[in-house]
N, C-alpha and C positions, 0 to 999 in steps of 0.2 A: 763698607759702602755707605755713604751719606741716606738718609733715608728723606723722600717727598715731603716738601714742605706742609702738604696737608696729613701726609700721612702726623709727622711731628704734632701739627695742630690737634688733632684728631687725641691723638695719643696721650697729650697736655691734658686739653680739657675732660679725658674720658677716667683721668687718675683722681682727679675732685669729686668725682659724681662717684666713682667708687669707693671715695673714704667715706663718704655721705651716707652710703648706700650700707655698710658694715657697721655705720655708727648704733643704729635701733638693734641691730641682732646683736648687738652687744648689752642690751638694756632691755626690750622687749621680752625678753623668756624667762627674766627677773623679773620682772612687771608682774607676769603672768604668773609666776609661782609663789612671788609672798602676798601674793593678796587675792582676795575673793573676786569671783566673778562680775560684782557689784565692782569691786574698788580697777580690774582691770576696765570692764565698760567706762566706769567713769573717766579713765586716760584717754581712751579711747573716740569718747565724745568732747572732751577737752581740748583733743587735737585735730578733733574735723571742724568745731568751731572757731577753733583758732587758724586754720588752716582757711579758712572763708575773709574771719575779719586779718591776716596775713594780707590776703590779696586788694582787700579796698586799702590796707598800708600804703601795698606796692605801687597804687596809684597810678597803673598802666604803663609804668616804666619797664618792667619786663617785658613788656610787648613789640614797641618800638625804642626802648632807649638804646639798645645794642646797634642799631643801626643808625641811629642819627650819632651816636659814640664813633661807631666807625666812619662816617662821613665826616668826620670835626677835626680840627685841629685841636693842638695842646689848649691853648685860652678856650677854646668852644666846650672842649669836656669836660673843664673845669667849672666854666659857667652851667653847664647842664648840670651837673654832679649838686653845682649850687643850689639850682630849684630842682632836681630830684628831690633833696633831703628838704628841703624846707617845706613842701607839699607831701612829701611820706609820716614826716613830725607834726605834720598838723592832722592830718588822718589817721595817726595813729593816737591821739587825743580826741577825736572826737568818737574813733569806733573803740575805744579802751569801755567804757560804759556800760555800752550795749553788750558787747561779748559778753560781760561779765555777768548781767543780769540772763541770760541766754543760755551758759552752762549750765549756772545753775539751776536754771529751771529745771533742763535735760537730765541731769546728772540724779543715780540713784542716791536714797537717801543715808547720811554719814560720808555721804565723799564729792559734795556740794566742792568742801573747799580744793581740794584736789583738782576738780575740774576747772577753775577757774580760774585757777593759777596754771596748770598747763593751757589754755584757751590764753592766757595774756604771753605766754613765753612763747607761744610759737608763733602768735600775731609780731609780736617783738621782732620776728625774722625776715620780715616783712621790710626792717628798716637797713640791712644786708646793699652793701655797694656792687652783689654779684652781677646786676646786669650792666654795671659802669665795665666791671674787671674782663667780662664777655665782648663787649663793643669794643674795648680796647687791646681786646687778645692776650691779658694778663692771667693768664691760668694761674700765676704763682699767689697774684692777687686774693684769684677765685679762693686757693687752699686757705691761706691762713687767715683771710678776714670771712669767710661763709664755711668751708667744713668744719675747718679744726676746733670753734669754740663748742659747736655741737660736739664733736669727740671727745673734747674735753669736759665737758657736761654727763657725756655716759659714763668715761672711764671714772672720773668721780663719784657719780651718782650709785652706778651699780653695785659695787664692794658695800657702801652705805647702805643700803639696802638691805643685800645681805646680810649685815651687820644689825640691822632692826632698826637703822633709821625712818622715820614716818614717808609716808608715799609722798609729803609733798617735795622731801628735798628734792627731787630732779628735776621739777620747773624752774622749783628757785635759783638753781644752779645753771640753768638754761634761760633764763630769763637774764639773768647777771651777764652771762656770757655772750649775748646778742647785746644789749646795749652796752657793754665794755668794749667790743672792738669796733662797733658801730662810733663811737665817740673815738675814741684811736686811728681809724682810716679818714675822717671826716679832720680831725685837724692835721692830719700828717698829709692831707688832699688840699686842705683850703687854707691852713693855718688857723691861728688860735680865732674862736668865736668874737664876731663883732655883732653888734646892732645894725649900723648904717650896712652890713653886708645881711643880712639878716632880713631885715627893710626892701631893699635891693631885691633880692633874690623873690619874694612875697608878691611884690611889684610884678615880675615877669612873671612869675604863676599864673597871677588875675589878669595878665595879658589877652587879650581876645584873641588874640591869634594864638598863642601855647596852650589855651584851654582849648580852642579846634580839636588839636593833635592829642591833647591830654585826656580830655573827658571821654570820646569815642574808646580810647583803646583803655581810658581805666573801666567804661561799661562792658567792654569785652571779658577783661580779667574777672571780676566779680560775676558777670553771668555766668560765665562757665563754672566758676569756684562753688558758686550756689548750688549746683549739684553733684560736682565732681570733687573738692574738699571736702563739701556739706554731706556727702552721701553717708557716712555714719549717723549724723545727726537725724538727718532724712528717714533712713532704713528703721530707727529708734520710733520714731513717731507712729510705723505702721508694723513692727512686729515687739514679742517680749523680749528681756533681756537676754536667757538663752539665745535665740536664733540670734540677737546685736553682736552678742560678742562671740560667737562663730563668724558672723560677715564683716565685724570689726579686724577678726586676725589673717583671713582671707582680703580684705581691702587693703591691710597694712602690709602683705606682702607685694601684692599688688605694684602699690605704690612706690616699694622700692622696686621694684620691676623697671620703673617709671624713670629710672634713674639710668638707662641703657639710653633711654630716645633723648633725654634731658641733656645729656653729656654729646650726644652726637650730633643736637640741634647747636646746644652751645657754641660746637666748634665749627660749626659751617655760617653761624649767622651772621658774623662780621665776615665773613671772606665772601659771603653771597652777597651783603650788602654793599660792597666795596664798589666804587665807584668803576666801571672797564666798561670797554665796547659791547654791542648787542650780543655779537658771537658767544665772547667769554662769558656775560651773564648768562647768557640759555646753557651752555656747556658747563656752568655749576650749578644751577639749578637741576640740569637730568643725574647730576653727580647726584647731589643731593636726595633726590626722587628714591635713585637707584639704591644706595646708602640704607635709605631709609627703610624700603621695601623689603628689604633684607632681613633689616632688625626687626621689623614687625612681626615675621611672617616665622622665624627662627625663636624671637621672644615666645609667639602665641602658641607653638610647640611644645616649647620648652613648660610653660603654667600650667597647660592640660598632662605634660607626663610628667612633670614633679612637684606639681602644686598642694594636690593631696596629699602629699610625704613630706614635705619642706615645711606646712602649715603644722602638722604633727611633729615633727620635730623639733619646729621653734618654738612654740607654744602650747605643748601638749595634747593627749587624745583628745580630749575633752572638748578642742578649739580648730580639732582638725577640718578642714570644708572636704565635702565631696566633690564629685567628678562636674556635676552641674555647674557648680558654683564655680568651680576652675576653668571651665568650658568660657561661662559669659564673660570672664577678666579676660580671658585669653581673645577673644573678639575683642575687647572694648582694648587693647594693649595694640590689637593691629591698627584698627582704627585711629587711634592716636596718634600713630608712628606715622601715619597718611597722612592726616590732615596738618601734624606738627609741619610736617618738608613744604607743602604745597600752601600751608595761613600764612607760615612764618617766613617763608624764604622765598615765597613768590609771590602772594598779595597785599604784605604788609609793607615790602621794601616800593613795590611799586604804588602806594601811598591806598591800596584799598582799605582802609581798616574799617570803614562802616561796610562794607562789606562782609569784612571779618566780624563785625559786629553781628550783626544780621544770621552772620550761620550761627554763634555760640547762643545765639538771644531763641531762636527756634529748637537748639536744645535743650535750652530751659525747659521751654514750653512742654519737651516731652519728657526729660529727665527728672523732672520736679514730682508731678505727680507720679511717673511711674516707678520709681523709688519707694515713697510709701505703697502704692496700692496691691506694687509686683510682690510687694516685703510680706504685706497684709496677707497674701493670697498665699505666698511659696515660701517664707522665710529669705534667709541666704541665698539661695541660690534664685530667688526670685529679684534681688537687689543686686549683682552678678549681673543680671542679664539687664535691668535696668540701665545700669552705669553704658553695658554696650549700647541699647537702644541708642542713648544719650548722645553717644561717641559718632557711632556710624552715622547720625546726623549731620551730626558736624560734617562729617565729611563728604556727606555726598552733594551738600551744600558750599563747601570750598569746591570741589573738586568741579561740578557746574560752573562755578564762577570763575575756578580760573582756566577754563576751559573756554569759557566766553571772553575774556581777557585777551588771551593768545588768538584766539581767531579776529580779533578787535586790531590786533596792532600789527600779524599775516597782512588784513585789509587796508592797512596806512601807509606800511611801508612800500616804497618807490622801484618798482617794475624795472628789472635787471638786463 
């Protein structure tokens, strides 16, 4: 029996976000056992800074460029794809700098360099065509230019390790493998680099109408990263290293947690953005809701009764979190899974994104400092609950507005 073409879609993009999602437990419990607690922290903080300066890369492309991809034709994608990369290449030259002086500060003493070289490989990731391959519904895309170099980076990295290789080869190996296939899809997308294309593309950036669309949804992406990648870096500022690297291996599971919503939004975003009558939009969007509510609420289960066991067992006693601590991920996982269906698939296609702006920017506001003070006060599990604060924000600030939205366009349309 043929299977639903969402089902298929679904299914495509949900095979990417799990190669993704295996690539770190393939590498992570290695991390953790040849090096001290100092030198895991230091990865640790490496990759929530890099994880921050990643998203000012991504230059708001992941926010909306899926759905202006799906609205385009062949020449339109290609021209987007053009000023994607020409504006993610220049953002990632000007925040290469700062991360760097940033880890390092952060990073415990003897594993400065460690961090700074994971902080530059995972910003590197940043320069990734995955949300061109999303808009375009190329799951195959997605695999082999966004997971597989990261897989390819662990299965390499971790034997070496073992072997007594120094803790930096895994960025370096990761940092290589994001901008090799970044340059590989980029000419095999656009052909070989020119200047006058190059020029070209620069031009449409600094376009006043593309920075509209561009700058709102890139303050989006970095507000929210500013707490929600950053919150290792964060958590460091207001507790010691012990409690960091318990909430660093509690976060890092987390976050591939994170990886159930990512692959679910993935594949709904261009079918939601897709051009159809009023009916069929609202009738993929409650898909979507319902979808999603699901995963939220099955994830948040799932982190409270195996979070404490799974943390111990990928990265030992030592790094194991308690129940608290699995309690606040597991809230801030539902919240997510909310607010991703209802920013991404209902306010951003219908062009709210300073709206969208506005809920992640008031998470800031709370997420910021409650990360250090909660961390300062409770540890772990005080930064746990933080991250939820953070979340639940968000959402109850979408979820307002697109509720105000629907009753906005109930009162427009034409009396039956």
């Amino acid at each position: 029996m043929a299977l639903h073409p969402l089902v298929r879609r679904i299914g495509g993009f949900a095979a990417v976000p799990f190669v993704g999602a295996i690539t770190p437990l393939l590498l992570l419990p290695v991390i953790a056992r040849v090096t001290s607690v100092e030198g895991w922290a230091a990865v640790a903080l490496g990759q929530s800074v890099g994880a921050v300066a990643m998203i000012v890369v991504t230059f708001g492309w992941n926010l909306s460029g899926p759905s202006r991809t799906a609205q385009a034709d062949d020449d339109g994608r290609r021209a987007l794809y053009r000023e994607a990369l020409a504006s993610r290449l220049a953002a990632f030259v000007v925040v290469l700098p700062v991360e760097a002086v940033v880890a390092a500060f952060l990073a415990p003493e003897g594993f400065r360099t460690v961090a700074v070289l994971m902080a530059l490989a995972v910003s590197a990731t940043g320069l990734s065509p995955a949300w061109y391959a999303i808009g375009s519904g190329q799951a195959r895309t997605l695999l082999i230019y966004d997971a597989l170099p990261r897989v390819a980076a662990a299965v390499v990295g971790a034997p070496l390790l073992v072997l007594g290789a120094p803790l930096v080869t895994y960025p370096i190996l990761l940092l290589a493998a994001s901008l090799g296939t970044t340059a590989v899809h980029a000419r095999k997308t656009l052909g070989p680099p020119s200047v006058p294309g190059a020029r070209r593309a620069m031009r449409t950036v600094a376009d006043r109408a593309t920075l509209r669309i561009l700058v709102p949804d890139a303050a989006s992406e970095i507000a929210s990263g500013s707490y929600s990648a950053g919150a290792v870096a964060l958590v460091g500022l207001g507790t010691g290293v012990r409690e960091l690297a318990v909430f660093a291996a509690g976060d890092r599971l987390f976050r591939l947690s994170l990886y159930a919503i990512s692959s679910l939004c993935n594949a709904l975003q261009g079918w939601v953005a897709e051009p159809v009558d009023r009916a069929t939009s609202r009738h993929r969007f409650r898909t979507s809701l319902t979808l999603h509510s699901t995963v939220g609420v099955v994830g948040a289960l799932l982190i409270v009764g195996a979070g404490p066991w799974a943390s111990g067992v990928v990265f030992g006693a030592d790094l194991a979190v308690d129940l608290p601590t699995a309690a606040g991920f597991a809230v801030a996982f539902l919240m997510i899974s909310l607010e991703t269906s209802v920013g991404r698939h209902y306010l951003i296609p219908r062009g709210y994104r300073r709206t969208y702006l506005a809920a992640v920017t008031s998470a800031v506001v709370v997420g910021v400092p409650a990360l250090v003070g909660f961390a300062h006060l409770a540890g772990a599990p005080g930064g746990a609950w933080a991250v939820a604060a953070a979340e639940g924000t968000i959402c109850l600030v979408v979820l307002a507005a697109a509720i105000t939205v629907a009753r906005r366009a109930l009162e427009l349309e034409p009396a039956r």
